[in-house]
NUVEXBA-16837 format. One line per field, with one value per atom (N, C-alpha, C): atom name; chain; x, y, z. Coordinates in Angstrom, 2 decimals. Example, Ala and Ser with C-alpha at 12.3 -4.5 7.8 and 13.67 -1.06 7.14 Angstrom:
BEGIN
site: [N, CA, C, N, CA, C]
unit: [A, A, A, A, A, A]
px: [13.19, 12.30, 13.20, 12.85, 13.67, 12.90]
py: [-5.69, -4.50, -3.30, -2.25, -1.06, 0.03]
pz: [7.80, 7.80, 7.80, 7.08, 7.14, 7.87]
END
This chain:
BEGIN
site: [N, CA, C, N, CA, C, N, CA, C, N, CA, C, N, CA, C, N, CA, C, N, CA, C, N, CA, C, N, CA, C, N, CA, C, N, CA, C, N, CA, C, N, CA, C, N, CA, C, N, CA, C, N, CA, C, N, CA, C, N, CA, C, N, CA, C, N, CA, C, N, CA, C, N, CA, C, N, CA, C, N, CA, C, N, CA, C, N, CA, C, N, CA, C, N, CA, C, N, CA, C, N, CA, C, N, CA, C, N, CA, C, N, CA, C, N, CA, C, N, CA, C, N, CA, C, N, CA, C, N, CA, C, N, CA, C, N, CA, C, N, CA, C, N, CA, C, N, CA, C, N, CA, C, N, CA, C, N, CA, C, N, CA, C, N, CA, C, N, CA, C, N, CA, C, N, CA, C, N, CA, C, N, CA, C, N, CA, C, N, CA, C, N, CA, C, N, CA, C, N, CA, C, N, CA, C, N, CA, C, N, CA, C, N, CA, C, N, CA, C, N, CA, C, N, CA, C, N, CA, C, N, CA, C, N, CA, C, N, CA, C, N, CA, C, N, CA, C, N, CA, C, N, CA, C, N, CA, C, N, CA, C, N, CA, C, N, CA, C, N, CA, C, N, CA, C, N, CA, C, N, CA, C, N, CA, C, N, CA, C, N, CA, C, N, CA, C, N, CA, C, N, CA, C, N, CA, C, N, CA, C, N, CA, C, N, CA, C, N, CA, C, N, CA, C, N, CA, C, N, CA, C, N, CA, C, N, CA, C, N, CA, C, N, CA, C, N, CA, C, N, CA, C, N, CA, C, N, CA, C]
unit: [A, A, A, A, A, A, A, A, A, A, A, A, A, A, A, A, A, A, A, A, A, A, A, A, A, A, A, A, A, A, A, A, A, A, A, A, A, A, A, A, A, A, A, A, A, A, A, A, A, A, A, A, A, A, A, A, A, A, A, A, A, A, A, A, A, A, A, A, A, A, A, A, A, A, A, A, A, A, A, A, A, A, A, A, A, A, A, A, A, A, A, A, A, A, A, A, A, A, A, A, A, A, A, A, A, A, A, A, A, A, A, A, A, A, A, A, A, A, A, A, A, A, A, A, A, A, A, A, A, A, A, A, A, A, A, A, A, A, A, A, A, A, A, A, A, A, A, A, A, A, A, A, A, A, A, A, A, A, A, A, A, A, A, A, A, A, A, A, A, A, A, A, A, A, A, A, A, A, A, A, A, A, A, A, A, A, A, A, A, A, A, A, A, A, A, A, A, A, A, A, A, A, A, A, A, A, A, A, A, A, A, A, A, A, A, A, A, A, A, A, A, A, A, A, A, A, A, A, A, A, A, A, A, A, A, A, A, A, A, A, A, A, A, A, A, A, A, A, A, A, A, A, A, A, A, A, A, A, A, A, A, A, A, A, A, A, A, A, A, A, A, A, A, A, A, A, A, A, A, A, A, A, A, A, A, A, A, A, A, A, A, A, A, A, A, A, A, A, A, A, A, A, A, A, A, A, A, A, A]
px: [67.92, 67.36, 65.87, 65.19, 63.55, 63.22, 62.39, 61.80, 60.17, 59.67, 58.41, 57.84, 56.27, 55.87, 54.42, 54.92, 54.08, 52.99, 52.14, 51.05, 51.99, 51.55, 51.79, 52.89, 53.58, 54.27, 55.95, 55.95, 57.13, 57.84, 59.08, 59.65, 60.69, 60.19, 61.64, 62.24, 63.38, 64.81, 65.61, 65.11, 66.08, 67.17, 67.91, 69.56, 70.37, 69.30, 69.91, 70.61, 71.13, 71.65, 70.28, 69.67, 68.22, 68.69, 70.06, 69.73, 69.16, 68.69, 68.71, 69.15, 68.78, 69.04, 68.19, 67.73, 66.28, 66.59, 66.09, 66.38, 65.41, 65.79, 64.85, 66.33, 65.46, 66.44, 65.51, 66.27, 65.26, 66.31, 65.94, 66.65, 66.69, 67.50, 67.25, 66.64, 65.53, 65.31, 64.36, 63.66, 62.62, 60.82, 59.81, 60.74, 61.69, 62.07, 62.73, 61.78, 62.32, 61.48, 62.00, 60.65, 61.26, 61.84, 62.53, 62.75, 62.94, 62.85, 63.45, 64.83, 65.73, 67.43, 68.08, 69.04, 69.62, 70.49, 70.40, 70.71, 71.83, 73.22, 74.13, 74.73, 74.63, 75.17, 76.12, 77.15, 78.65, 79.58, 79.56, 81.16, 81.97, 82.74, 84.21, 85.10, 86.03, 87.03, 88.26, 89.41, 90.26, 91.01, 91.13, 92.13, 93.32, 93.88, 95.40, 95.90, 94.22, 94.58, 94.51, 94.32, 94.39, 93.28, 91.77, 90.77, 90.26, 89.24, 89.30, 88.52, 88.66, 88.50, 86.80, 85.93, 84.49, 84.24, 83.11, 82.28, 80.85, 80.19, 78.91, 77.92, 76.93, 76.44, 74.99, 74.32, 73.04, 73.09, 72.10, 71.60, 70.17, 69.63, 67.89, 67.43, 66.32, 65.93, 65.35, 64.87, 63.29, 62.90, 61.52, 60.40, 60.08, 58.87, 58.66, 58.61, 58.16, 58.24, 59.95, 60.88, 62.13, 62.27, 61.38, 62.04, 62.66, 63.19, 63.92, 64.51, 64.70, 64.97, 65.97, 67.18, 67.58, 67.70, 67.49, 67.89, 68.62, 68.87, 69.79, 71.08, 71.28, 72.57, 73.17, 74.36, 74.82, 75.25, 74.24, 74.11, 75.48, 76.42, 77.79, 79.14, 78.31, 79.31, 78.55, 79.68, 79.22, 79.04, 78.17, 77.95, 78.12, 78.24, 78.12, 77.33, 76.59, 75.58, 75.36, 75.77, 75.73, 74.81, 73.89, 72.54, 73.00, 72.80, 72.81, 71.71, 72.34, 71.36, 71.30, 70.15, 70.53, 70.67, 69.73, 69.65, 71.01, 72.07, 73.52, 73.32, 72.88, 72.21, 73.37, 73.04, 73.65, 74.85, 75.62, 76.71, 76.06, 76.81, 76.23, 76.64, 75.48, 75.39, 76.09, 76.61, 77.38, 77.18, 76.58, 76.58, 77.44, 78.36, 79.55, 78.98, 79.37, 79.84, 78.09, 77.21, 75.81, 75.94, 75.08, 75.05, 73.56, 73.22, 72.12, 71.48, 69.70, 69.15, 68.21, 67.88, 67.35, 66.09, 65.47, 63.54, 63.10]
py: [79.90, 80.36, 80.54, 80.31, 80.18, 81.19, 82.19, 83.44, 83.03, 82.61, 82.23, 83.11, 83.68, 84.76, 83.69, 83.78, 83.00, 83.92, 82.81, 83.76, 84.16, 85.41, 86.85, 87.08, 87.21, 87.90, 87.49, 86.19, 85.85, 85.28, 85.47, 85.18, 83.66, 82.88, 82.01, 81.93, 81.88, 81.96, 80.43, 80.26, 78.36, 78.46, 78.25, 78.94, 77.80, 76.46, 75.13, 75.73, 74.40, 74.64, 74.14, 74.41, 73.86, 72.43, 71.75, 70.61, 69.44, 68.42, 67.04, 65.83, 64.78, 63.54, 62.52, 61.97, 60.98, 59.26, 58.49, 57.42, 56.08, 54.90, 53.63, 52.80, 51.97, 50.78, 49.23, 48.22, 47.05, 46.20, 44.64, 43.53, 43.15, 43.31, 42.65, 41.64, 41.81, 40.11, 40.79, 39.36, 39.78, 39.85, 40.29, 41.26, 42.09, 43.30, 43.49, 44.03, 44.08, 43.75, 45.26, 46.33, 47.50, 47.00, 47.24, 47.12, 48.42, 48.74, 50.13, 49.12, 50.46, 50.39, 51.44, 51.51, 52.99, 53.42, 54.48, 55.38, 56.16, 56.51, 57.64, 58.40, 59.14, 60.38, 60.84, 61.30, 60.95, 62.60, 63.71, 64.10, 64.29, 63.64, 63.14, 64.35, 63.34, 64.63, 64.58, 65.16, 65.92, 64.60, 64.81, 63.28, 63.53, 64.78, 64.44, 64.60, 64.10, 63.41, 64.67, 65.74, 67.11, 67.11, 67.04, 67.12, 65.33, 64.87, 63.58, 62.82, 61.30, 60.71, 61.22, 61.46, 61.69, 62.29, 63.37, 63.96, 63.15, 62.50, 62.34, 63.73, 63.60, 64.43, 64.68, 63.36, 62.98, 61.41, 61.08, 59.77, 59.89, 58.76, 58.75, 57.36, 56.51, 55.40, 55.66, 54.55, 54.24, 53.88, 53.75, 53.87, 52.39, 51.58, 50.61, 49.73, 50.93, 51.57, 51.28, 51.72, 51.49, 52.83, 54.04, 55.27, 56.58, 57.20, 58.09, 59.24, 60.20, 61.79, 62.02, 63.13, 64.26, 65.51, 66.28, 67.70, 68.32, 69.74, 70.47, 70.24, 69.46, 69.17, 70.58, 70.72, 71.86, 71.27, 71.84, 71.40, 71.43, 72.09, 72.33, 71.30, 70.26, 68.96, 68.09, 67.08, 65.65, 64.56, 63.57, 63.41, 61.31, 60.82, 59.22, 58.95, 57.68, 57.29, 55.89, 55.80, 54.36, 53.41, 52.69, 51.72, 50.22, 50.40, 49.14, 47.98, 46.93, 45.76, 45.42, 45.70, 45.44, 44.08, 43.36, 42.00, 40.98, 41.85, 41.17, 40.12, 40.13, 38.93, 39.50, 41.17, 41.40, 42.41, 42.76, 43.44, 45.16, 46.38, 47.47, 47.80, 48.91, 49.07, 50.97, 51.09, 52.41, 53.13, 54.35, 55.43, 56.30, 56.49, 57.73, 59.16, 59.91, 61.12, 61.79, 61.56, 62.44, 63.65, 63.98, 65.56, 66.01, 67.06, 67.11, 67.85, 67.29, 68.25, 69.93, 70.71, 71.56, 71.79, 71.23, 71.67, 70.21]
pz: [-199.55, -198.29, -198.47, -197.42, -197.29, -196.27, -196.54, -195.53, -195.76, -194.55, -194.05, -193.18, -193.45, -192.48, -192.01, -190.62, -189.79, -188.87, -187.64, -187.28, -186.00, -185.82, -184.80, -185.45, -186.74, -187.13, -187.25, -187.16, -186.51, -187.95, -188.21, -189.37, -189.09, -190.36, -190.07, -191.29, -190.95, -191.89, -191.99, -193.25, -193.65, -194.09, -193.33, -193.94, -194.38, -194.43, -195.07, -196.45, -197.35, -198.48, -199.10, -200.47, -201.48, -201.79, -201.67, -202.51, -201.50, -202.23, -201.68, -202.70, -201.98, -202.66, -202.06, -203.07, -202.71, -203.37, -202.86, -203.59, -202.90, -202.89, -202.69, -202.19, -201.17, -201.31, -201.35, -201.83, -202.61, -202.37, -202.17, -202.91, -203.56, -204.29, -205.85, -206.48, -207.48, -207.96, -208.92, -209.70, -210.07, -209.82, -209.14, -209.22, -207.86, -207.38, -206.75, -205.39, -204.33, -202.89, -202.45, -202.52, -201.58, -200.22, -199.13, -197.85, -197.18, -195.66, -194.75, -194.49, -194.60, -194.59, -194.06, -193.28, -192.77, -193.92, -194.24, -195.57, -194.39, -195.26, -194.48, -195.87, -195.86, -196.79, -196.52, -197.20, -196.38, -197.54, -197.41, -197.71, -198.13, -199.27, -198.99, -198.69, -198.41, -197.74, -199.19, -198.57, -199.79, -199.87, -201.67, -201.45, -201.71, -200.46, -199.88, -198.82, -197.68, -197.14, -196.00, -195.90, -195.01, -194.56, -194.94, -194.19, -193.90, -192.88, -192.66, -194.50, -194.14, -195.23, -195.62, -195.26, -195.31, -193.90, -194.23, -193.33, -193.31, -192.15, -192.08, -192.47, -193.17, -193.66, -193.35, -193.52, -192.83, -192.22, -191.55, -191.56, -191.53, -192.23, -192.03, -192.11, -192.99, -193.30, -193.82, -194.59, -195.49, -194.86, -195.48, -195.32, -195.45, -195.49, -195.72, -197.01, -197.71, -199.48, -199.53, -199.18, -199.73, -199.81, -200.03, -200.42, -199.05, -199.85, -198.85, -198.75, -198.42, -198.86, -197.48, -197.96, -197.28, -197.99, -197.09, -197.63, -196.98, -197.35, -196.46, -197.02, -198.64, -198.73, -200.10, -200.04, -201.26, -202.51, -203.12, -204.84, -205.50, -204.96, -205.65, -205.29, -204.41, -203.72, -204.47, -204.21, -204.77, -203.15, -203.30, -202.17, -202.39, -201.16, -201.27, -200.65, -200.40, -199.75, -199.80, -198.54, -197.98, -197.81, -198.02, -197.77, -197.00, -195.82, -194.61, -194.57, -194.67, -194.62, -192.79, -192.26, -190.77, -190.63, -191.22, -190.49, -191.15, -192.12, -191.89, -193.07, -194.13, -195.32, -196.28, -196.67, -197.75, -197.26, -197.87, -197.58, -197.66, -197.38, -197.45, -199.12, -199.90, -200.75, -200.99, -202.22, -201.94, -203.85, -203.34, -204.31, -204.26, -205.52, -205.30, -206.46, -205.71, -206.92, -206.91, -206.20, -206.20, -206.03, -206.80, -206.75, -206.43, -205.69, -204.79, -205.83, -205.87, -206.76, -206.04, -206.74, -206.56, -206.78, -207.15, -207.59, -207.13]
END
C-alpha cells in the first residue's frame, strides 16, 4: 500500500497489490526485431475445475521498443501472459508460472 500527501492536504491511498511483471516482445531472428503486441496477463484458475479456467488480469501493449509493464499484480500468485501477433504472421506467444516482482 502507497500513502501520498498531496497539495491542499488531500491523501491518496494505493490499495493495489506492489507486484508487477515487465517484459519485451520481438520476432525472432538475428538479430531479433522489437515490435508493439497486445500483452494479456491472465490468473489461472483452480485445476479442479471450481473457479473459471483463468481470470483476465490486465491487458496493455508495447511500446514500439517491444517493452512493457503491469502492475497492480500480487507477488504471492503465479501469473501467464499472453503476447498477440495482430497482423496474423505468427501464432500467439505464452509465458506460464510468473511471479510478479516487487522493487
Amino acid at each position: 500500500m502507497t500513502v501520498r500527501l498531496c497539495d491542499d492536504d488531500v491523501i491518496i491511498v494505493d490499495i493495489r497489490p506492489p507486484g508487477f511483471l515487465h517484459g519485451s516482445t520481438a520476432v525472432a531472428g538475428s538479430p531479433n526485431t522489437m515490435v508493439p503486441r497486445r500483452v494479456q496477463v491472465f490468473l489461472p484458475g483452480s485445476a479442479r475445475g471450481v473457479l473459471p479456467a483463468a481470470e483476465l488480469a490486465a491487458t496493455t501493449a508495447s511500446d514500439v521498443a517491444g517493452a512493457w509493464h503491469v502492475d497492480g499484480l500480487d507477488p504471492t500468485k503465479k501469473y501467464a501472459v499472453i503476447a498477440y501477433d495482430h497482423t496474423g504472421r505468427y501464432d500467439p506467444v505464452v509465458r506460464l508460472n510468473l511471479t510478479p516482482s516487487v522493487d
